[in-house]
N, C-alpha and C positions, 0 to 999 in steps of 0.2 A: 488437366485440371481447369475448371471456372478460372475465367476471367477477373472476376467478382463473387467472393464469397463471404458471407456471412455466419456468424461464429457467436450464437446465444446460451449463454449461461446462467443456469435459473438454479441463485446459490440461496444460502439461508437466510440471509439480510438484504441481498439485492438480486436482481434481475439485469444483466449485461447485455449488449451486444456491438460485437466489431464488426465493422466490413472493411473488408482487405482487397487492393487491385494489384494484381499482377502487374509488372512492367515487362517483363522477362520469366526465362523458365525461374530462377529464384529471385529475381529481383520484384520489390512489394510494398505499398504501403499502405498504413489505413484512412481510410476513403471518408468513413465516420465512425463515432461511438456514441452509444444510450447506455444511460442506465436510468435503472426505477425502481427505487428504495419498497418493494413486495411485500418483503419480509414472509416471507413463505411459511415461514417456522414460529411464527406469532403465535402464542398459545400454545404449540403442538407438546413443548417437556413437560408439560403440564395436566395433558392432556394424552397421555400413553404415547407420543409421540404424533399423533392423527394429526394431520393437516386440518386445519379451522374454515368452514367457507367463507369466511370472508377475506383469510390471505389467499383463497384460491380466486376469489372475484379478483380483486386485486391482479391474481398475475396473469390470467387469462384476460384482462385488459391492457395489461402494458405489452402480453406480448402480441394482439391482437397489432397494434401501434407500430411495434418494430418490425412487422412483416411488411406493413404499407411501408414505413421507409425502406427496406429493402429491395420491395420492387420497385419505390421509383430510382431506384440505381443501380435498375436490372442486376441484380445479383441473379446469379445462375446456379449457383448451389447455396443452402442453409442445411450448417450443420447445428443439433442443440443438445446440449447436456445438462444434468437435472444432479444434483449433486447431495450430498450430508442429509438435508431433513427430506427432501423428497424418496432418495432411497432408505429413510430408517422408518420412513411410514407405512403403517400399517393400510391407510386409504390411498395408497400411492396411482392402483391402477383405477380407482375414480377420477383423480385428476387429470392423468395421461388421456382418459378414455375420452374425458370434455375437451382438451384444448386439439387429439385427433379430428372430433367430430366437429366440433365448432369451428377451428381454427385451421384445419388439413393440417398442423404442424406435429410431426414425428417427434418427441421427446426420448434420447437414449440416456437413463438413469444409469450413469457413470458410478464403480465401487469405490473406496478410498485408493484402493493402491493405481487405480486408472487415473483417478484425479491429482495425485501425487506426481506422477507420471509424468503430465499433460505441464503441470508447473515446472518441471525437471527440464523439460523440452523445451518450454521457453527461455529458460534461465541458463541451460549449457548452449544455445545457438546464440542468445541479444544478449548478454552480457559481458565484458570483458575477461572476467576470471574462468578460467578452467578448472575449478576445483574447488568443493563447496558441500554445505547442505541446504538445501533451500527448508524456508519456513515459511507457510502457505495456512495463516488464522484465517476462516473461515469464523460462518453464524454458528455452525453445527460443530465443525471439524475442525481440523489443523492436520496438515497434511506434509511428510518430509522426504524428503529423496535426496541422494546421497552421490554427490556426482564427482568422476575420477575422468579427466582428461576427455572435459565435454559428454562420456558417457555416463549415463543410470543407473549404478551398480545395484540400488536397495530401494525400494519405497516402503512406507506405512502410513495409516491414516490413524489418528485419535481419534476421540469421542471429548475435543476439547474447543467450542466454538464460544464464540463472544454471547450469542443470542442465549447459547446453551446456558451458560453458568450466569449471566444474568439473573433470567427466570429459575433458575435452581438456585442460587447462591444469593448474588448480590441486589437482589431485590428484598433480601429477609437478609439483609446486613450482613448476612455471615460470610465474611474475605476468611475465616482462618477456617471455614469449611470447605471455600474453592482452594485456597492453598493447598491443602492436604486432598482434595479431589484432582488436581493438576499435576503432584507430583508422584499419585499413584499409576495417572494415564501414562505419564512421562516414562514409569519404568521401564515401561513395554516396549522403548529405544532402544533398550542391553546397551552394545559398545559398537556396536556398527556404523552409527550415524556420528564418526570421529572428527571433527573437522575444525578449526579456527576461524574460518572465513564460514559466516552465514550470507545466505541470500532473502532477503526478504519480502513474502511476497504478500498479496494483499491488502485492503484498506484499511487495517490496523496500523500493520507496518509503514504502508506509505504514509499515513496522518501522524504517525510520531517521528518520523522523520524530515515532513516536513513542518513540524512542532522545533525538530531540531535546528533545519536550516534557520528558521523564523530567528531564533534563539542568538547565534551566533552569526548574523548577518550576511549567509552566503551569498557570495556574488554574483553565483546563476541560476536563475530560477527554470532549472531542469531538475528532476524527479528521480527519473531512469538514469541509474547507476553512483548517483550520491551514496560516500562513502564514509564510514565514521567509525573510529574507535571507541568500541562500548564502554571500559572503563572513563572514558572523559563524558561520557553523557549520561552513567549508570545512576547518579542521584537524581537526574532532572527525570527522569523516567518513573523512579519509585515514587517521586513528586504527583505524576500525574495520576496517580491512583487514589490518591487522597483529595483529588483538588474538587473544588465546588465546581458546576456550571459554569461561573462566572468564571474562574481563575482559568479554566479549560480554554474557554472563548478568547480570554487574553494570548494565553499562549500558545493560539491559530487553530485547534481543534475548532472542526467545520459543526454547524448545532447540528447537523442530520446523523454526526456521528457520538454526541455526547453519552448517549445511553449505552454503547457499547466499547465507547473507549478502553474502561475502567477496566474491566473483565478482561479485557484486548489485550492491553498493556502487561496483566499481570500472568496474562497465559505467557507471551512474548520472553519475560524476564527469568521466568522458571525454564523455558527451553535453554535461552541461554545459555543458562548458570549451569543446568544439566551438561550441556554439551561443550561447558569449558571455552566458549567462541570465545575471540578479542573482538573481532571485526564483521561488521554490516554492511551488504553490498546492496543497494537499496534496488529494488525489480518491480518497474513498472510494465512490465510484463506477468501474464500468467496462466490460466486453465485455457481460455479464451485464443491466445495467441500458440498454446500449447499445440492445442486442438486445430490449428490452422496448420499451424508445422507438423504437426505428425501427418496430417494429409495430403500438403506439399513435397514431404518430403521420407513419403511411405517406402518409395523403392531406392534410399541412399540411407537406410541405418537411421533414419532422422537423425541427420546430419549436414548442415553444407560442406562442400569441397573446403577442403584447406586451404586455409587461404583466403576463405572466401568473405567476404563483407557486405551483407545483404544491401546495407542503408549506403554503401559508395557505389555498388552497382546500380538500385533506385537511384542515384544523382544522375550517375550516367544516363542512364535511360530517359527521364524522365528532362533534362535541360538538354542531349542530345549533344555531346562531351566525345569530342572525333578521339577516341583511344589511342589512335596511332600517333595522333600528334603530342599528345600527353606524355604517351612513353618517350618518345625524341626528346620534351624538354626533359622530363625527369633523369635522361641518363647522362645530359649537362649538367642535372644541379647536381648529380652525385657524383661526376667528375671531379667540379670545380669542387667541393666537399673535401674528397679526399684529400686533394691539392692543399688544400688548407686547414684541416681539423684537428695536425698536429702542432702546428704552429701557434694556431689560437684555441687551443685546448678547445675544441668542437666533438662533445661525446656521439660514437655510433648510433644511439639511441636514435639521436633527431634526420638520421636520414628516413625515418618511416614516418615522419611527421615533413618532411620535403618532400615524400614521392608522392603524398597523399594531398597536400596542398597544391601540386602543379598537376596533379590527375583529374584535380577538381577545380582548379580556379577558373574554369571559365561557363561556370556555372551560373555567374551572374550576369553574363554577358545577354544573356535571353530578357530580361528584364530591363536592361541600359547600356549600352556599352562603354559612356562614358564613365558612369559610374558603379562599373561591373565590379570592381573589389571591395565595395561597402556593399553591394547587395547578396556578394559571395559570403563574403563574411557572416553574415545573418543567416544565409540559407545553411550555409554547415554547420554553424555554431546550435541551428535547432534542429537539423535534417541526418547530420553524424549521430544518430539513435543510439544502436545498435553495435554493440562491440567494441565501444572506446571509452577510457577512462574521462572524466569532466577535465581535465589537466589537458591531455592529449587533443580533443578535439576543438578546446579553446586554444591553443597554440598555432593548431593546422588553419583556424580561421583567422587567427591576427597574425598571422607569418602574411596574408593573402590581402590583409586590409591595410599592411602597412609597407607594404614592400617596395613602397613609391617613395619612402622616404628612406636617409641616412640615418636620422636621430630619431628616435619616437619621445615623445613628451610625454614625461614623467606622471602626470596625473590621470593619462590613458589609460596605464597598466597598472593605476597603483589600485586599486580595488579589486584586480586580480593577483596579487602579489600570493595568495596562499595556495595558487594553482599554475603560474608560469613559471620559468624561471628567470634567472636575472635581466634585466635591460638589454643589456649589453649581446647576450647570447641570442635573444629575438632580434636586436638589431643585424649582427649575423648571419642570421638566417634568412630574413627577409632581402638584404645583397646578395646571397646566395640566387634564390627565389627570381632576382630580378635579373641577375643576367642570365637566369637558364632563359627567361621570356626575350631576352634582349638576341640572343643569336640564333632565334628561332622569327624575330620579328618579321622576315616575309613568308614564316607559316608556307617553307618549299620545303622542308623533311628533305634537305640535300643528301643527295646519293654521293657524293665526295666526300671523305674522309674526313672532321673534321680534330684538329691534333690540341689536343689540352697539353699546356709545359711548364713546370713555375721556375723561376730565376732570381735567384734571392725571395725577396717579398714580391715578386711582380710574378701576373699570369697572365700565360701567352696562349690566346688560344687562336688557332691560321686554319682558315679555310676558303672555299669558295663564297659566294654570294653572302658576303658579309661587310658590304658596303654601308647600309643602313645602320647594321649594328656600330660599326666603328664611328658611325658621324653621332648617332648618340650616346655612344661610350661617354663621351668629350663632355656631355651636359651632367654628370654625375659623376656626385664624388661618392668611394667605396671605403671602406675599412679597410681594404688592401687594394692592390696596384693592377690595374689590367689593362694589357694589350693587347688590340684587334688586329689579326693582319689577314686584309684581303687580297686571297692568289690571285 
């Protein structure tokens, strides 16, 4: 596979494109992203579905644009996909035939159940839950897949997009005629698409949910994989259907997407309802990233290995994180772990928030070394993408920023208080943290045996070459008792 590949999506309301680099055979990240607002579908339900030539000038210029940027960042492969209005049109191969001619760029006009697919694919590898429907509003479409333990069991696309019921509905005021147009497309679900936990994908979905962060003062301004129980946000939503421009704009709806909020929002709440959800798992991922995964990862089932963690492999790779020595601390901090989790009630849980903070913490070391644990902190807290809940991967970076102290100060963590958990258990874990770094401090991976033993409250841990360790033992005080002894 390219090195560098690029991934254009030419949907009903916008025109995408990601570029993705390789670090490794799955390790990846994106390089850049465009988008430009086309609107491809401008006029077209109104018009038998035809594409209008002025939203085709339109897209054969931005995508004229996105191909210069892609070669100035040698991209080696361009994949494109043409989605809802371009395949319901009836001038479909006059478009394709101009942006072939003019532009050399190949358009593959994707069906629903492919583009349903491609969303599925992003959503069961970069997300943390295994199990879900994804909901994928589109200008034209809305598209769902039905995923059981990371696999696709089901897809289907509607005839339910923002652009669409706009120009059909709610441009002639009539909501109780897209109501009842929404909940006829919706029958064509049956009972297949069963699930509690939706995924939501899309710029509908993502703009009301960061409508909702805005709302309720979330404390991390990350996108991908914000999580919320829809009964507690079910009236501020039906709110948005009614709101003026003005009241939109208050409550963080961006102006480029005012005109199709409205239609968005009330596609959105009808799926919902239908499908019984509680919970929103918010996916800043989608067709685009699908369509990179399926091609990455065409001869493994589109699937990574078990196990696998795209965005911790990307650290590695990319700050150059010696594994071997990683693993040696890691299997100190879950020694001394065990040694202690009974005692101080230390749940199993957070040994995979320890392996993954001492796998990664020297991450910021490339950057500064003195001040390698504020810069680590940063890089994971934005860089842990992919497969961790916003709780989890904020723990694994302040277990790394604070693990130099005994106490953390109270007003550090108080603005995270709805996502950590108590003081006292981070305190913990960060002396945990510190002395796996402490008896590893001449970074020699000793081939001697080293013997972990507790004795009452006190831990005794005896080896070779752990001189250094023991004289700084002495300068720190722990939550519990430790003794260094050098054979």
């Amino acid at each position: 596979m390219a090195k560098v590949t690029a991934v254009i999506d030419i949907g009903s309301n916008s025109a995408r494109m990601a570029v993705f680099k390789k670090t490794s055979r799955f390790g990846f990240y994106l390089l850049r992203e465009e988008k430009s607002k086309v609107r491809i579908s401008e006029g077209a339900y109104e018009n038998g579905g035809n594409l209008q030539d002025f939203a085709i000038e339109r897209a054969i210029k931005a995508l004229r644009e996105f191909l210069l940027i892609a070669k100035s960042l040698k991209t080696r492969k361009i994949l494109c996909v043409a989605t809802s209005a371009v395949r319901d049109a009836p001038n479909k191969a006059e478009f394709l035939k101009r942006v072939k001619d003019e532009l050399g760029l190949k358009i593959k006009v994707i069906d629903g159940d492919k583009e349903a697919f491609y969303g599925g694919v992003a959503a069961a590898n970069l997300l943390y839950e295994k199990n879900g429907v994804t909901i994928d509003i589109g200008g034209g479409s809305t598209e769902f897949a039905l995923i059981v333990d990371k696999r696709i069991e089901a897809t289907i696309s509607l005839k339910l997009g923002t652009v669409r019921l706009k120009e059909l509905f709610f441009d002639k005021g009539d909501i109780e005629g897209a109501k009842k147009y929404i909940k006829n497309e919706l029958e064509k679900l049956g009972k297949v698409f069963d699930s509690k936990k939706v995924f939501g994908i899309g710029g509908t979905i993502r703009a009301l949910s960061q409508a909702i962060m805005k709302k309720i003062e979330y404390p991390l301004d990350i996108l991908h994989g914000f999580t919320y129980e829809i009964k507690e946000h079910k009236d501020f939503l039906e709110k948005i259907i009614k709101m003026s421009d003005e009241e939109l704009l208050k409550a963080g709806i961006k102006p480029e997407r005012l005109d199709v909020i409205r239609p968005g929002t009330l596609i959105f709440l009808e799926a919902l309802k239908y499908l019984g959800a509680k919970e929103v798992i918010t996916s800043g991922v989608g067709v685009r990233e699908g369509v990179f995964l399926t091609d990455l990862l065409r001869n493994d089932n589109y699937r990574f290995p078990d196990n696998f963690n795209p965005s911790v492999r990307t650290i590695i790779d990319v700050y150059q994180i010696d594994r071997k020595i990683a693993s040696y601390e890691t299997k100190i901090a879950l020694e001394v772990f065990d040694l202690l989790k009974e005692e101080f009630k230390l749940d199993d849980k957070y040994k995979m928030h320890l392996t993954y903070a001492i796998k990664l913490s020297r991450a910021g070391e490339l950057v500064d070394f003195y001040e390698a644990h504020k810069h680590t902190d940063y890089i994971l807290l934005n860089s842990l993408h992919y497969g961790f809940r916003h709780c989890d991967r904020l723990l694994i970076s302040k277990i790394i920023r604070f693990h130099k102290r005994k106490k953390i100060k109270k007003k550090e963590i108080e603005k995270f208080k709805c996502l950590l958990p108590k003081k006292d258990i981070v305190e913990k874990l960060c002396n945990i943290f510190w002395v796996a770094k402490l008896i590893n401090i001449n970074l020699s991976m000793p081939q001697v045996e080293i013997t972990f033993s507790k004795k009452d409250k006190k831990i005794i841990i005896k080896g070779e070459n752990l001189y250094l360790a023991k004289e700084r033992s002495k300068t720190r005080e722990l939550f519990f008792d430790l003794e260094i002894v050098n054979n």
